[in-house]
C-alpha positions in Angstrom: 39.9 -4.2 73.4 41.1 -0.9 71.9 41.1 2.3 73.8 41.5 4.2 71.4 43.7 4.8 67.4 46.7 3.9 67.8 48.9 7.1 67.2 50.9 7.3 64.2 54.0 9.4 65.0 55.1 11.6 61.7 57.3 13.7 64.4 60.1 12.5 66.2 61.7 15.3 68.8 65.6 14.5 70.0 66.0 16.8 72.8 69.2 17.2 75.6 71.6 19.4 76.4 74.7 21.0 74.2 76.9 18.5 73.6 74.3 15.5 73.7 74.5 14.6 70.2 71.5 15.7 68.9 72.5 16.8 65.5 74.7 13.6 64.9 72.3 11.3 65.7 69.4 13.1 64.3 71.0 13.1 60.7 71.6 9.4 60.5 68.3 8.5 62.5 66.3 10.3 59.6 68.7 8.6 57.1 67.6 5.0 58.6 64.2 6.2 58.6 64.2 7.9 55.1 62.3 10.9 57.1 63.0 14.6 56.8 65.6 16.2 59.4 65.4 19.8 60.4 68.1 21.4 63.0 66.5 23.9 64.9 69.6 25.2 65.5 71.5 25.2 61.8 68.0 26.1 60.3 67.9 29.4 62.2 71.4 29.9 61.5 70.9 29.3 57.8 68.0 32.0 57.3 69.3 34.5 59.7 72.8 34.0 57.7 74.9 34.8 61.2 75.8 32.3 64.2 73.5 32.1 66.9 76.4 33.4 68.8 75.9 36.6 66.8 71.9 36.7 66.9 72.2 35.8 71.4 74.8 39.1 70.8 73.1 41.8 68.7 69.4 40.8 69.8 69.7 38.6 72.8 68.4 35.5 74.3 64.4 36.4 73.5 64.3 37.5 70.5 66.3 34.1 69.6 63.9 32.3 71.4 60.9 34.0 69.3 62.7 32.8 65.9 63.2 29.2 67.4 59.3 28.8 67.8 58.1 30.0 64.9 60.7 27.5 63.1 59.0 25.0 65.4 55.5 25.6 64.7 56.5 26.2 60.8 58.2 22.9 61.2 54.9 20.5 63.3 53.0 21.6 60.3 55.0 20.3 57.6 55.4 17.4 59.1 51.8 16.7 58.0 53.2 16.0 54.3 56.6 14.3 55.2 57.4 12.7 58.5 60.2 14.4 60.2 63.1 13.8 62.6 64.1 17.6 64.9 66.9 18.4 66.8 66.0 20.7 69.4 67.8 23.4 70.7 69.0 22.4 74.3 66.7 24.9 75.5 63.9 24.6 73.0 61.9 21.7 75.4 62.5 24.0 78.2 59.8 26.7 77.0 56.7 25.3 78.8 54.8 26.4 74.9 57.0 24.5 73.1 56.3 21.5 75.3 52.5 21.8 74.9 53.2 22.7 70.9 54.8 19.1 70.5 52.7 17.3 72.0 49.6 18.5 70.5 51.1 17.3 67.2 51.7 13.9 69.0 55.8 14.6 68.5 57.5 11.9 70.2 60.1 13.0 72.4 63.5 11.8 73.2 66.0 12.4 75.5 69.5 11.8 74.9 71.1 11.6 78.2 74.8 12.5 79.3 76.3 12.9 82.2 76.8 16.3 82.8 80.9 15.7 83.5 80.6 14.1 79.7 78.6 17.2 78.6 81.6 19.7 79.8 84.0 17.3 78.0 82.1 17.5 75.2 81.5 21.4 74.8 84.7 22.9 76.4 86.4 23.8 73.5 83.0 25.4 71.8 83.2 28.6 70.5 79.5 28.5 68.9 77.6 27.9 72.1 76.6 31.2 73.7 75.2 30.0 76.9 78.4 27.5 77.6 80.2 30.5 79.6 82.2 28.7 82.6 81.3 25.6 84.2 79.4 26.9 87.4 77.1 28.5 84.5 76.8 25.4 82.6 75.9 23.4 85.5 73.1 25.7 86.7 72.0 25.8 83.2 71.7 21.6 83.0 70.2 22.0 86.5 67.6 24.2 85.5 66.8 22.3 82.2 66.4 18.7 83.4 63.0 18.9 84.6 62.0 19.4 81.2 64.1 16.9 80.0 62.9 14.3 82.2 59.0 14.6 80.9 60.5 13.0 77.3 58.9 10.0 75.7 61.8 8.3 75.8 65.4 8.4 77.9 68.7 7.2 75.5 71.7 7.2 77.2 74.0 9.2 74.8 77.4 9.7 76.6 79.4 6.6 75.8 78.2 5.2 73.0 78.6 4.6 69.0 75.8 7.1 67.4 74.6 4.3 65.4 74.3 2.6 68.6 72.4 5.5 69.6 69.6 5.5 66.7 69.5 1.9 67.3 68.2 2.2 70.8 65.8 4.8 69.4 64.3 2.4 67.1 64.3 -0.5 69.3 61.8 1.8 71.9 59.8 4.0 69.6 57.1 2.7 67.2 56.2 4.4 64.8 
């Protein structure tokens, strides 16, 4: 017997830390899906017209993270019309707020997983990531984030891998 509707999932969250892969694999999983895509990160970028280097330097950390959940709620709601894939910021799940905002609108989450030694690889010649400043820094910074990471729908390993491998996985463990 049923428990319950079966939920219908019109939002799918990627979240992880810089370097993961989120905006590749975001882009060609909404491509597969035919869905929307929104980068939280270029999205903000776009309307603020500067880097988010340049918006963490004249404004600071907060006030960015005020303009990343307003995109967020402005973005659950219009998924109502047309289902959506996000990349999330790498610290966008780690606002308790955001969490509960996601999963009110039944957002499946997931997590794509690297190593962090495969995460430094990845981002140590990044100039446009203003949290990345040494490695003591970025390793405090996964430390402090993988709680929050860990409470995803799903877990995708992302560090050696084809990102059309990637989406695969994704739609293999998520039904839609």
């Amino acid at each position: 017997m049923n428990a319950g509707p079966i939920p219908i999932h019109r939002l799918l969250f990627l979240l992880g830390f810089m370097g993961c892969g989120k905006t590749t694999v975001g882009r060609l999983l909404a491509q597969r899906l035919g869905w929307n895509w929104v980068d939280l990160d270029e999205e903000i970028q776009r309307r603020q017209g500067r880097t988010i280097n340049q918006i963490f330097a004249q404004h600071g950390e907060p006030y960015f993270r005020q303009l990343e959940r307003a995109l967020l709620e402005e973005t659950t709601r219009t998924a109502a019309d047309q289902p959506t894939v996000v990349a999330l910021g790498g610290g966008t799940f780690a606002q308790p707020d955001n969490c509960r905002l996601i999963r009110s609108h039944s957002g499946l989450t997931v997590w794509l997983y690297c190593p962090l030694p495969e995460l430094r690889r990845r981002c140590q010649d990044a100039t446009n990531r203003p949290l990345f400043r040494d490695a003591a820094h970025f390793q405090q910074l996964y430390q402090q984030r993988l709680p929050y990471y860990e409470k995803a729908d799903f877990r995708v390993d992302a560090s050696r891998r084809n990102p059309a491998a990637v989406v695969e996985e994704i739609l293999r463990c998520a039904i839609f």
